[in-house]
N, C-alpha and C positions, 0 to 999 in steps of 0.2 A: 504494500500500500504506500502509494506518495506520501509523502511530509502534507503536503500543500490540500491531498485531501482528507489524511487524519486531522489537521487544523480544520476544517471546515465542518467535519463533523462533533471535535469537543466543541468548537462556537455555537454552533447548533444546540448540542446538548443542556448546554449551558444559557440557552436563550428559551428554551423549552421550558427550562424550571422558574425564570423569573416569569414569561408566560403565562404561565399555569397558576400561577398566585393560591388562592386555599388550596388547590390539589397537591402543591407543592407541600404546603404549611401540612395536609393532610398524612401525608408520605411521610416528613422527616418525621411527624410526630409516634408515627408507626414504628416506624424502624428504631427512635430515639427509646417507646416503653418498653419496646422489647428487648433493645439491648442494656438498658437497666439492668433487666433482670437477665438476660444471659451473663451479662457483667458480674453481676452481683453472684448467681450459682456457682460460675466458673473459679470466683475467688475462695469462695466457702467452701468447694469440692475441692480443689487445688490445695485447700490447708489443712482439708481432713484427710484425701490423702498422703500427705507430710505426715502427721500425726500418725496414720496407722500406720505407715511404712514405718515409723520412729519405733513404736509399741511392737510393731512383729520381730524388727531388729533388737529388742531389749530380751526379746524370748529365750531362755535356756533351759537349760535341762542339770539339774545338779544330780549329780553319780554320787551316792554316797557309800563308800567302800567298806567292809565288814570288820569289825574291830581287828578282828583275829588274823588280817592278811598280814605280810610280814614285806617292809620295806621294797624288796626286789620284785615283790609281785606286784604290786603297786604302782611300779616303772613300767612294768611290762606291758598293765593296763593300757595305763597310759598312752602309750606306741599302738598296741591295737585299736585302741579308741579313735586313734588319730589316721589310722588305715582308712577305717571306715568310709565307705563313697558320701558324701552329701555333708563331710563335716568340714565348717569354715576355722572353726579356734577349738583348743583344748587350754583350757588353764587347769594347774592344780593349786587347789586350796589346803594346807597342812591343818589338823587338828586342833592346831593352835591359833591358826589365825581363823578359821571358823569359831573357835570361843572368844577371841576378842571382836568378829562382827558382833555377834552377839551380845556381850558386854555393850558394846558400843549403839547397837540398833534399842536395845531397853531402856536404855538412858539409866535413870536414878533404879529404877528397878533391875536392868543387868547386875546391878554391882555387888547382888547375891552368889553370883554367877562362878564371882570371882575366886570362891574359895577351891573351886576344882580344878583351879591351875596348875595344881601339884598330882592328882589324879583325873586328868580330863578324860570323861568320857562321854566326848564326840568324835566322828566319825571323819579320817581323811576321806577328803570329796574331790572328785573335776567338775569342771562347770565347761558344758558342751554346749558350742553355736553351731546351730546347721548356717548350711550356705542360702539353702531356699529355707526360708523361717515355714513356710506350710508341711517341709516332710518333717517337723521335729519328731510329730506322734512316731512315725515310722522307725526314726533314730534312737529314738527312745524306746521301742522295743529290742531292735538287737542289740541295744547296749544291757537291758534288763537280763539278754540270753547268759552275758559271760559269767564267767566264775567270779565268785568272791562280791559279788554286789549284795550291799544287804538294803537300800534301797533306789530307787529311780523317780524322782522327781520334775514337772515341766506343767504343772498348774494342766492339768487333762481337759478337765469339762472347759476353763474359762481361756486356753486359748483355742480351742476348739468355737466357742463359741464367738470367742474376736475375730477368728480369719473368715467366720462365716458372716459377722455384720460388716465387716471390711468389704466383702466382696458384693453384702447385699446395696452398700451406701454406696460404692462406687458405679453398678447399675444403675439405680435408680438416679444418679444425681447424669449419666450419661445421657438417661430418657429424657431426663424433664430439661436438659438444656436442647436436645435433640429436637424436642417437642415444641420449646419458646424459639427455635431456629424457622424452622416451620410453618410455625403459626403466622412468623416475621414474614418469612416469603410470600404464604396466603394472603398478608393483609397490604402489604406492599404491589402485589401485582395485580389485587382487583383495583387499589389508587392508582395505578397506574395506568390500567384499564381502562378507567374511565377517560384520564387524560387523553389518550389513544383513539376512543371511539369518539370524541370532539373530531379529530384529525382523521377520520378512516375515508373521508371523502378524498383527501388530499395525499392521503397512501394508493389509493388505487390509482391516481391520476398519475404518479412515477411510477408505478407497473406500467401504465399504457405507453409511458411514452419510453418503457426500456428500462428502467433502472432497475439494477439487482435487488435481492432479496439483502445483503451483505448491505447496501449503500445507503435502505433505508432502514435497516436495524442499527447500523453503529450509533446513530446519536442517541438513541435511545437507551441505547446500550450503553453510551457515557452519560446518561443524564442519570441510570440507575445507580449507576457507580457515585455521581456526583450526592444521590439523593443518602445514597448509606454513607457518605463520610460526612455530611451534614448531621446525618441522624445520630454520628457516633462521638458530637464533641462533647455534648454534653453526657451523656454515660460514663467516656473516659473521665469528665472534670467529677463529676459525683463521687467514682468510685476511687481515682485515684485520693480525691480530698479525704473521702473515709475511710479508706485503707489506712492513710496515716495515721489518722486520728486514733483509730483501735489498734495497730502498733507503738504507735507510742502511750497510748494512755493506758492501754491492757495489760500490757505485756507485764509489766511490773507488779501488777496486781495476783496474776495467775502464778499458783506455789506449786502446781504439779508440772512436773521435766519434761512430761512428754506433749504437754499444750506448749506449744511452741509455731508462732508466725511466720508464713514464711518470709525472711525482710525486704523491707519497702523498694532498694536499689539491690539487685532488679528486676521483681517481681514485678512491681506494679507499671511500670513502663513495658515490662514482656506482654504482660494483661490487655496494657493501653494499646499494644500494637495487633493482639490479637482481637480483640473488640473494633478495632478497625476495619482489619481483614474481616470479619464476618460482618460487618453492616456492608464493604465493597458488594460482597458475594451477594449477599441478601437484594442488595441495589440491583446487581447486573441480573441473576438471574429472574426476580420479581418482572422487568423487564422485559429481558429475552422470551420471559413463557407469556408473558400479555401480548407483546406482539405477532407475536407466532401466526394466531388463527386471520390478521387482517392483511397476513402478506399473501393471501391465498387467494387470488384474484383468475 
């Protein structure tokens, strides 16, 4: 395509929408509620998957070894454990520094604890990461198979039931932005529809006299483009404003490790750019499908 007639149809494009005065107003305003809210899920799902990936990677499995194993077996564990396919780290924990977590996680009430310093009887442990946090159950059975384990530890029912809400929020939060993408296109391309069938006299009048199907879809085609990135300044200014606002005023407030933001640079700018790219999309194709039935002459 020439320079000279890609310019002639963004001018086009671009004179279409001042044109069109409320059907314009009617358009951005379409595309702008919508991407509100795809703005807005996109950033809530984007931190709740942060969060669970954080929560699955905290997942282990504590091997707790039998009193009665004797030093070199202990090693030996160890090394097999670390054979194992699907395992990311092996740490061991001595008997000893498992009573001082302890002591230490009780606070004023550990310090009971303290007297069986000289006879401790806790259990040397490994503490096992799988590489995929979902086979742990699995990991956690052939580690139960070997010798000398007196028991196997990795919280059963309640990570069982995290990787299942993990996977239920991240579906659902795919639908319903899948769904407000959608709805954007539906509502954009009957407004634009409209605008269209004002002009359908004047589309068939360039069919008759030759002009492509290509020559009279481009301006429309940048007029949809033109209409989603209108529709998406305010959405980015909203969201990127209140993104801040709840990184910086939340953050500080929340005591548990794994609520955690994802932060502002550069998140919210990745966000703003992606909120772009889908009101373009939403613009061009809202567009492309409205025109479609009046190039049919």
């Amino acid at each position: 395509m020439k320079f000279s007639t890609m310019k002639r149809h963004v001018r086009e494009g671009a004179k279409n929408i001042i044109r069109n005065g409320w059907m314009m107003v009617a358009s951005v305003g379409a595309v702008t509620t919508t991407l509100i809210l795809v703005g807005a899920f996109l950033a809530l799902m984007l931190n709740i998957n942060q969060m669970a990936v954080k929560v699955e990677e905290d997942v282990e499995i504590k091997v707790l070894i039998d009193v009665t194993t004797g030093d070199e077996e202990v090693k030996e564990m160890g090394e097999k454990i670390k054979e194992l396919n699907g395992v990311d780290t092996v740490t061991f924990s001595s008997k000893e520094e498992e009573l001082k977590n302890l002591v230490e996680g009780m606070g004023e009430e550990g310090e009971s604890w303290q007297m069986f310093e000289q006879d401790n009887p806790l259990n040397h442990a490994y503490i096992v990461k799988a590489a995929n946090p979902e086979e742990t159950a699995a990991l956690a059975e052939k580690i139960q198979s070997f010798d000398h384990i007196y028991e196997v530890n990795y919280g059963k029912d309640v990570v069982q039931r995290l990787f299942e809400f993990n996977k239920y929020a991240r579906t659902i939060g795919l639908v319903l932005i899948a769904g407000l993408v959608l709805t954007a296109v539906f509502l954009i391309s009957n407004t634009i529809k409209l605008t269209i069938m004002a002009r359908s006299r004047e589309i068939g009048i360039m069919k008759l006299v030759g002009a492509t199907n290509g020559f009279i879809r481009w301006p429309f085609f940048i007029e949809g483009m033109l209409l989603g990135v209108l529709g998406a300044i305010i959405p980015i200014a909203l969201i990127m404003t209140g993104y801040y606002f709840i990184v910086n005023s939340l953050s500080e407030q929340i005591t548990y490790s794994f609520v955690q933001f994802l932060p502002f640079n550069p998140f919210a700018w990745q966000l703003s750019l992606i909120i772009l790219a889908i009101g373009m999309v939403i613009g061009m194709w809202g567009s492309v499908m409205s025109v479609r039935k009046f190039l049919k002459v």
